[in-house]
VOGU-3710 file (C-alpha; in Angstrom, 3 decimals, decimal comma):
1> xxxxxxxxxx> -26,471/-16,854/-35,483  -25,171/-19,564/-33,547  -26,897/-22,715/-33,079  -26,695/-25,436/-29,983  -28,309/-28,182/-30,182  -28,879/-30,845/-27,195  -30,181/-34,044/-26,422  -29,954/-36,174/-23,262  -29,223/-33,974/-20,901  -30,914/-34,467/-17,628
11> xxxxxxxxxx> -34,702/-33,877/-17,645  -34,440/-31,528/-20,245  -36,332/-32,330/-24,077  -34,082/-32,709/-26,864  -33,971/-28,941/-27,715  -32,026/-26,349/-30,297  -31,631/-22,787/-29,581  -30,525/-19,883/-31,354  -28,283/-17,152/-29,848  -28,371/-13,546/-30,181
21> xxxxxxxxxx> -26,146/-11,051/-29,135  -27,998/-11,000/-26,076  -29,900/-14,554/-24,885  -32,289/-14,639/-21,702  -33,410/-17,953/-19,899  -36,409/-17,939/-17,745  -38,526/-20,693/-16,420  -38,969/-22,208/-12,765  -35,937/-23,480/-10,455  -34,842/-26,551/-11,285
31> xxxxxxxxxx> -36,054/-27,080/-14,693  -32,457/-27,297/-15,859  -31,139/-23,580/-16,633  -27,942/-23,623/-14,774  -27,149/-26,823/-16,223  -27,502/-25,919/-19,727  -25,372/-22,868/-19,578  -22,715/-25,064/-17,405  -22,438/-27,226/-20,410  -22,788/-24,409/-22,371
41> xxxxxxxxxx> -18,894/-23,832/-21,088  -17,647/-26,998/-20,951  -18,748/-27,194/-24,510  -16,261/-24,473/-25,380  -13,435/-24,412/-22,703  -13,123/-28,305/-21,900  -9,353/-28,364/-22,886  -9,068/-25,572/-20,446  -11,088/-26,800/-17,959  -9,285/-30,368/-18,044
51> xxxxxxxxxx> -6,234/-28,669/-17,527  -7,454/-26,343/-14,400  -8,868/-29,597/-12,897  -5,937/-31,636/-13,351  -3,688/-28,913/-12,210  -5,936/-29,309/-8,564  -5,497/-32,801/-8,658  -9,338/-32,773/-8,869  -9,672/-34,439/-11,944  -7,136/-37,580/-13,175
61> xxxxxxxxxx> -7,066/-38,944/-16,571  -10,280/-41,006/-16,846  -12,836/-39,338/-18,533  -15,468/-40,585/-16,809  -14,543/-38,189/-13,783  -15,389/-35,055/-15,770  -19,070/-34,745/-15,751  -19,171/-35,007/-11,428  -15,362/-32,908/-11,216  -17,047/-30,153/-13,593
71> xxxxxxxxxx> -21,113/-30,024/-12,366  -20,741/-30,770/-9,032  -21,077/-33,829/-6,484  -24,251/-36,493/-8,122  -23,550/-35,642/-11,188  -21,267/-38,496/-13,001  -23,653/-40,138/-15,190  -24,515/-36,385/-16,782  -22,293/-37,007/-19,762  -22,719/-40,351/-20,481
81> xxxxxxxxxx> -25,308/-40,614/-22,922  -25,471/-36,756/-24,250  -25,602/-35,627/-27,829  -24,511/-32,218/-28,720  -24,084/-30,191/-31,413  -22,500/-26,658/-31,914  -23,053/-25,120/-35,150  -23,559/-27,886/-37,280  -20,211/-29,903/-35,458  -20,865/-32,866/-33,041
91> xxxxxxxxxx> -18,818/-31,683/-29,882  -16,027/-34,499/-28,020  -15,895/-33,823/-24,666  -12,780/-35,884/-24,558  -10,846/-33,209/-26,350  -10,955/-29,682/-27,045  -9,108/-27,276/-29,012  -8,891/-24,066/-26,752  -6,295/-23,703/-24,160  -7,569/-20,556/-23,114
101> xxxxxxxxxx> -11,238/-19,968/-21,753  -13,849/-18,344/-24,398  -16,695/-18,360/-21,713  -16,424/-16,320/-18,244  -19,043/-17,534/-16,207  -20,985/-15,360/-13,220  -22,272/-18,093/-11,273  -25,948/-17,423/-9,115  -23,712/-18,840/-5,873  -21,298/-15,733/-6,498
111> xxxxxxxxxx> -22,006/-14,259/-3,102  -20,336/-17,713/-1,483  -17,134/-16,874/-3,127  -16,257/-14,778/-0,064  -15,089/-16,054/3,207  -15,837/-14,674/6,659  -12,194/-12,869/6,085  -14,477/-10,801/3,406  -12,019/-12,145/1,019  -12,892/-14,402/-1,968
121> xxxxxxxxxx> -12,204/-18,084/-1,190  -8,687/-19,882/-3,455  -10,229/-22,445/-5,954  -8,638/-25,469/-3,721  -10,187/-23,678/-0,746  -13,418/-25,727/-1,876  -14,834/-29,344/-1,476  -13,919/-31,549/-4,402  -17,711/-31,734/-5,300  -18,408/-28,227/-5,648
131> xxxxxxxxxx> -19,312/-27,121/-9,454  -16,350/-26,027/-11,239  -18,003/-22,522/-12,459  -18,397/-21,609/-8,421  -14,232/-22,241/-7,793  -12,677/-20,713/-10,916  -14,740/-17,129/-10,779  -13,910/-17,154/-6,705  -10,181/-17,975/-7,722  -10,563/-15,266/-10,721
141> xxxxxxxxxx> -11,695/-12,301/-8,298  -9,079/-13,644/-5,574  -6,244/-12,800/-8,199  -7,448/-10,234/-9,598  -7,640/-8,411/-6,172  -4,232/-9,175/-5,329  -2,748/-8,298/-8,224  -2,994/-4,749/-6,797  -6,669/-3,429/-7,632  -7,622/-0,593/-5,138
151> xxxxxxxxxx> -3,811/1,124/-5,867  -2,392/2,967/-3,216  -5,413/3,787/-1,199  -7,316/0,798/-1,502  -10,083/2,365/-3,130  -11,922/-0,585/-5,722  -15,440/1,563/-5,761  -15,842/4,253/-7,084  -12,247/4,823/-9,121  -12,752/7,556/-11,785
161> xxxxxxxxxx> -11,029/4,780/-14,574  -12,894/1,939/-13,948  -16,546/1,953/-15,794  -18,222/5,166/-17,149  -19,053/7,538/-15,570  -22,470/7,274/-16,447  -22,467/3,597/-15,096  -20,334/4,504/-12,601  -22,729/7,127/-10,783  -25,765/5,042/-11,078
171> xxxxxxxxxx> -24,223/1,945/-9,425  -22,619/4,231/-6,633  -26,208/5,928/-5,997  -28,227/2,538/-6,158  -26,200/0,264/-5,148  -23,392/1,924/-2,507  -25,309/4,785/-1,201  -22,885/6,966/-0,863  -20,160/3,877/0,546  -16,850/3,134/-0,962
181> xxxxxxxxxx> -15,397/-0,545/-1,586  -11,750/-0,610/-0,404  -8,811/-3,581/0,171  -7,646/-2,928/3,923  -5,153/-4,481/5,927  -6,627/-5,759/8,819  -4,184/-7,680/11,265  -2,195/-8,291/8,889  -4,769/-9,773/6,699  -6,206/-8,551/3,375
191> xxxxxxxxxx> -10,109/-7,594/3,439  -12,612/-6,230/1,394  -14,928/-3,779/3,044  -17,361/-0,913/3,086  -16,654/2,607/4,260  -18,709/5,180/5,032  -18,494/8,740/4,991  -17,478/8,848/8,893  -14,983/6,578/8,292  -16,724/3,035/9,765
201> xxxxxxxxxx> -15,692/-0,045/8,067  -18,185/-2,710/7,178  -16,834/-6,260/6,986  -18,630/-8,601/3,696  -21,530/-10,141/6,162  -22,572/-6,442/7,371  -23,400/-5,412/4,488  -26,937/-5,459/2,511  -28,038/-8,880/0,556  -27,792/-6,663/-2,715
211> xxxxxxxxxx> -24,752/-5,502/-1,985  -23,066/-9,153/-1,303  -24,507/-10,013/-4,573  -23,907/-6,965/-6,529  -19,592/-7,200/-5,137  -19,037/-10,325/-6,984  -21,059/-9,006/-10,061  -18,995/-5,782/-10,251  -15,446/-7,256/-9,799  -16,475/-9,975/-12,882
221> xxxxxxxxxx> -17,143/-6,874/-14,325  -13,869/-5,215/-13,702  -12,078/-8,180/-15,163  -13,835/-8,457/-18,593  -13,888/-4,371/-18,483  -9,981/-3,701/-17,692  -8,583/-0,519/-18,083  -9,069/0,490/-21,781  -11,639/0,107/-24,568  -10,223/-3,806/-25,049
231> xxxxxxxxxx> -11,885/-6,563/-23,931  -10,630/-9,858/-22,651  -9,237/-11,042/-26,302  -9,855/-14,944/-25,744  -13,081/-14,251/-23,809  -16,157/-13,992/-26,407  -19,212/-15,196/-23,805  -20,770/-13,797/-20,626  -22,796/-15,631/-18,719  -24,760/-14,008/-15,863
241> xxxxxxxxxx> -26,597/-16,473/-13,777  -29,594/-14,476/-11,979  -28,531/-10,790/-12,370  -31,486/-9,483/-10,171  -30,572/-11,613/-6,714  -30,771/-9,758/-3,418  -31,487/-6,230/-5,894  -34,057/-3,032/-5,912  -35,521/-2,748/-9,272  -33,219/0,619/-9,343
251> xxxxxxxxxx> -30,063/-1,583/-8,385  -31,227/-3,767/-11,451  -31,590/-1,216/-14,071  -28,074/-0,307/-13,368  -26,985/-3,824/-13,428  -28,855/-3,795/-17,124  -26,329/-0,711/-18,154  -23,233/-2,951/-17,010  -24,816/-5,683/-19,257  -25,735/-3,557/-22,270
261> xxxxxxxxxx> -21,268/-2,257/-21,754  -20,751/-5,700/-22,159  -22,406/-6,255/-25,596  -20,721/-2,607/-26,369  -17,627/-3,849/-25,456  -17,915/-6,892/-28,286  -19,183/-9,807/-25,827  -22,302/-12,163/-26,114  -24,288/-12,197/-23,287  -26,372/-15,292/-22,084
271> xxxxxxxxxx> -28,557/-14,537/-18,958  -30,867/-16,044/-16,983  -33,181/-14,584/-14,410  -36,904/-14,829/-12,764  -37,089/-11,163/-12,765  -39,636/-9,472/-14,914  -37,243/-6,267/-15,187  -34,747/-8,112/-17,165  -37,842/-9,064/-19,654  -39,027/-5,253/-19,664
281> xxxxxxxxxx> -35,851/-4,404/-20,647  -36,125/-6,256/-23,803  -39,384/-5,656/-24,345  -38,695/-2,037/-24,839  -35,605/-2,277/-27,010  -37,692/-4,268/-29,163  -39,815/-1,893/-29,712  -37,212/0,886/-29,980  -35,926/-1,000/-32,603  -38,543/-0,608/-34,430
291> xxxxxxxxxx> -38,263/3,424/-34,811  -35,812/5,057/-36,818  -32,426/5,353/-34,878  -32,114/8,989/-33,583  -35,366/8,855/-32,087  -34,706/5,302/-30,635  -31,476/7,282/-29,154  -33,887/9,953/-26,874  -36,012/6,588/-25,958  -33,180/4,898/-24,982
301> xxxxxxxxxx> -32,197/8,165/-22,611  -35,705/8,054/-21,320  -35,734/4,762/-20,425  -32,814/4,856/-18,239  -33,261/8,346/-17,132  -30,041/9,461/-18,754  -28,274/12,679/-19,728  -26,991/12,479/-23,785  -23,478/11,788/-23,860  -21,373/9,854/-26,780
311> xxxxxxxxxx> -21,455/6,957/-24,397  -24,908/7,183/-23,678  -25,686/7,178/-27,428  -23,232/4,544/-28,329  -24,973/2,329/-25,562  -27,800/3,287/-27,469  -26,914/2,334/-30,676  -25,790/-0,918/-29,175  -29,120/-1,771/-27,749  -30,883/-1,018/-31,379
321> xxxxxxxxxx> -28,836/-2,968/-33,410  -28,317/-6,285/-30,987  -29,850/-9,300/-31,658  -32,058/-10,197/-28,757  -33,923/-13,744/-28,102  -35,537/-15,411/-25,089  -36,134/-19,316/-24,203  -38,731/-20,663/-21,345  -37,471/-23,750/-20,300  -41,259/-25,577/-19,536
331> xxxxxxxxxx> -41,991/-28,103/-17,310  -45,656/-28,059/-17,272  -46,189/-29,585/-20,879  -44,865/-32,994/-20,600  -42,628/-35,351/-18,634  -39,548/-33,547/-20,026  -38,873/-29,694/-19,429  -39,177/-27,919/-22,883  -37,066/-25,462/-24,306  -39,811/-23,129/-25,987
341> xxxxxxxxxx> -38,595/-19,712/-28,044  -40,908/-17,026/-26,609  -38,447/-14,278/-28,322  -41,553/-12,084/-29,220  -42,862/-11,832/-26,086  -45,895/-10,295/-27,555  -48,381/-9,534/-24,359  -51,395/-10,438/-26,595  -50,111/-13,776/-27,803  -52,776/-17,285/-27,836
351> xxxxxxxxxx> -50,022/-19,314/-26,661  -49,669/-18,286/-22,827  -46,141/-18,931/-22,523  -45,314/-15,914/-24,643  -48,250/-14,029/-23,868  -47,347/-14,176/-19,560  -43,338/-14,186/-20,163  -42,748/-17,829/-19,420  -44,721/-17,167/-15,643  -43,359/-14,037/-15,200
361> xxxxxxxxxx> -46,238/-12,151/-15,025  -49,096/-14,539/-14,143  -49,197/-13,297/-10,279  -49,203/-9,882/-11,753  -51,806/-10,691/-14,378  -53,813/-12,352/-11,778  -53,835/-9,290/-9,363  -54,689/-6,893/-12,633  -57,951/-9,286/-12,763  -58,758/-8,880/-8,922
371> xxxxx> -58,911/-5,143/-9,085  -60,753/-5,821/-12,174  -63,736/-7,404/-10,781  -64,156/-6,082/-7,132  -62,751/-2,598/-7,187
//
């Protein structure tokens, strides 16, 4: 599996992990998540990167730029004194071999990719210090909308050729309720909205804080998912900063089904989250990966609530034979936030950051003792 390791980067311990075909990240805010998976990019796409940044004029020839260009505004000194290693190879962040970008990158500040114009914002549309990961998925939705998505009637959600149909239904019943996502002209103007069954369009700011979330989620989606069983051939990573944000537990589990496609369709997926659900969800596989694989096929459709179908089963199969782990980035141990491996998740664990899912569940644990003792 591949192996990353890390030192010097921010407050975070010198740390290693281990992916799988499916990584989670939990731990509290600011502990250093988003910045490990940012690097996590730049690691891989830097020669890409440089040349996206350059093309801006954001970023001129002195390295030393990169680090506050690429993370954001306070940021220069990031790179300076960082040591890291990919699989055994000490990485040069002054070079790079890949034009093209291996990592596609779901930032957690997706919903500020759209304007008031309900229209997601051109990369130079930001401030100079805003984090590179932010611009290039707003500019990536931006062109993919214009290059014609919504067809003839403008419809983007729900199209009978884009997703399953057993995604498909549960994202439109969760997360739409019954709405459809269409490209209208408006003055002249291209807009994204919502329209209902009689016909009322909703601009981007009317609608629910799921929905503004879920919109950015589902065209990211749509790129790495385009029409056909191939994925994005230079794109092997997915990361999905906070999947859950602004979400019903419902809305999640369908957001789990459009993460699960992913791994069907051939990606590795790197999330993090501080929702419980996402942890559930790997809790269970684990243990239907345990049983033989038919019956872990009818657990699977129980656990989702889903009719068989081959794509049911093959997003079955999928989920048995992945390769799942889980990190809890710590900040309670030391001085330094620790990267700790809490992959089992084992509920009965001695060491409490695998036996309470990295915090997860202490509230929860803590309300199960309450009822305990005075009901």
């Amino acid at each position: 599996m591949p192996r990353l390791s890390v030192e010097g980067l921010a407050r975070l311990a010198p740390l290693e992990l281990e992916f799988g075909d499916l990584t989670v990240l939990v731990g509290p805010q600011a502990t250093g998540k988003s910045l490990l998976l940012q690097l996590f990019k730049l690691l891989h796409d830097v020669r890409a990167v440089k040349s996206t940044l350059k093309r801006y004029a954001v970023l001129t020839e002195n390295p030393d730029l990169l680090a506050e260009a690429y993370f954001g505004e306070g940021y220069a000194p990031l790179l300076q004194d960082i040591h890291v290693v990919w699989n055994g190879e000490l990485v040069d962040f002054g070079g790079g071999r890949e034009r093209k970008e291996r990592v596609f990158y779901l930032p957690a500040q997706r919903a500020l990719v759209f304007h008031q114009a309900s229209w997601p914002r051109p990369f130079s549309d930001y401030r100079r210090g805003d984090p590179y990961v932010v611009r290039t998925f707003s500019e990536r939705l931006r062109l993919l909308l214009e290059s014609g998505l919504g067809g003839e009637e403008g419809v983007v959600f729900p199209v009978k050729r884009r997703l399953h149909s057993t995604i498909r239904n549960r994202v439109a019943k969760e997360v739409f309720r019954g709405t459809a996502l269409k490209v209208v002209t408006d003055r002249g103007l291209k807009r994204l909205m919502l329209e209902t069954h009689e016909g009322e369009r909703l601009p981007f700011l009317s609608w629910s804080a799921g929905q503004r979330e879920f919109v950015p989620l589902l065209l990211g989606m749509y790129w790495l998912t385009p029409l056909g069983k191939i994925p994005r051939q230079s794109v092997q990573w997915v990361v999905v900063e906070e999947p859950e944000m602004g979400l019903h537990p419902a809305a999640l589990e369908a957001t789990l089904l459009l993460l699960l496609e992913l791994l069907r369709r051939g990606y590795k997926v790197i999330v993090s989250t501080h929702s419980t659900v996402v942890l559930d969800l790997l809790f269970a596989l684990d243990v239907l990966k345990k049983i033989p694989l038919e019956q872990s096929h009818v657990a699977f459709r129980e656990l989702f609530n889903l009719s068989a179908g081959s794509h049911v089963r093959e997003l079955g199969q999928v989920a048995h034979q992945s390769v799942y782990k889980v990190y809890y980035f710590d900040p309670y141990r030391s001085s330094a936030v620790e990267v700790r491996d809490i992959t089992s998740l084992d509920p009965f664990a001695e060491d409490i950051a695998i036996a309470h899912w990295g915090g997860l569940t202490d509230f929860a644990g803590r309300v199960g003792d309450l009822i305990a003792k005075y009901s």
